[in-house]
C-alpha positions in Angstrom: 128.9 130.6 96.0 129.2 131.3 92.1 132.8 131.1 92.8 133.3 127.7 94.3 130.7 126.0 91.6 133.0 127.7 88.8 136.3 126.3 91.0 134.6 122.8 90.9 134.0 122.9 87.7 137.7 123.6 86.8 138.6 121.6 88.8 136.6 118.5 86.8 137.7 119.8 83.5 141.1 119.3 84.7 140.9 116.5 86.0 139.0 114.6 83.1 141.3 116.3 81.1 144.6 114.5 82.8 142.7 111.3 82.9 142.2 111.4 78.6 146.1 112.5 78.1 147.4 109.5 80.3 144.8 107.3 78.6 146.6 108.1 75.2 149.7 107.9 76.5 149.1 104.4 77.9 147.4 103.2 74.1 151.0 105.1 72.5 152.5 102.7 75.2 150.8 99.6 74.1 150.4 100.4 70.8 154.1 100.2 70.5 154.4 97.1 72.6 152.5 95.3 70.0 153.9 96.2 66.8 157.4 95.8 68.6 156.7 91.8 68.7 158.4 90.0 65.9 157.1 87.3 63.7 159.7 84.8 65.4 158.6 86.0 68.7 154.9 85.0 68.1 155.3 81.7 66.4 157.6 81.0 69.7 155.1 81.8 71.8 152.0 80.6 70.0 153.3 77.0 70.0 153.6 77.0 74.0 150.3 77.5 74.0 147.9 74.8 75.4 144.6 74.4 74.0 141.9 72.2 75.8 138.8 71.3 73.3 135.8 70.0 75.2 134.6 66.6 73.4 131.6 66.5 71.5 129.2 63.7 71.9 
C-alpha cells in the first residue's frame, strides 16, 4: 500500500511538473509574439478599431 501512495505521488509530481514547463513554454511563445509586432503593425490595426461610447445625459 506504501508503494502505490508513493507511485501516486510521483506520479502528481510529474504531472504538475509537465503542466509548469508547457506553461512557460506557452508565455516564451507569446512573449515573443508580442514583441515581434511592429510599430506600423499596431498603428494599422489600432485605427480599424471601432469604439462605441455610451452617451451621457
Amino acid at each position: 500500500m506504501k508503494l502505490y501512495k508513493l507511485g501516486l505521488l510521483a506520479l502528481t509530481l510529474s504531472l504538475v511538473a509537465t503542466v509548469i514547463i508547457l506553461d512557460k513554454k506557452r508565455n516564451a511563445e507569446c512573449d515573443f509574439d508580442c514583441a515581434d509586432d511592429s510599430d506600423e503593425n499596431v498603428q494599422e490595426e489600432s485605427s480599424n478599431n471601432i469604439v462605441v461610447e455610451e452617451a451621457t445625459i
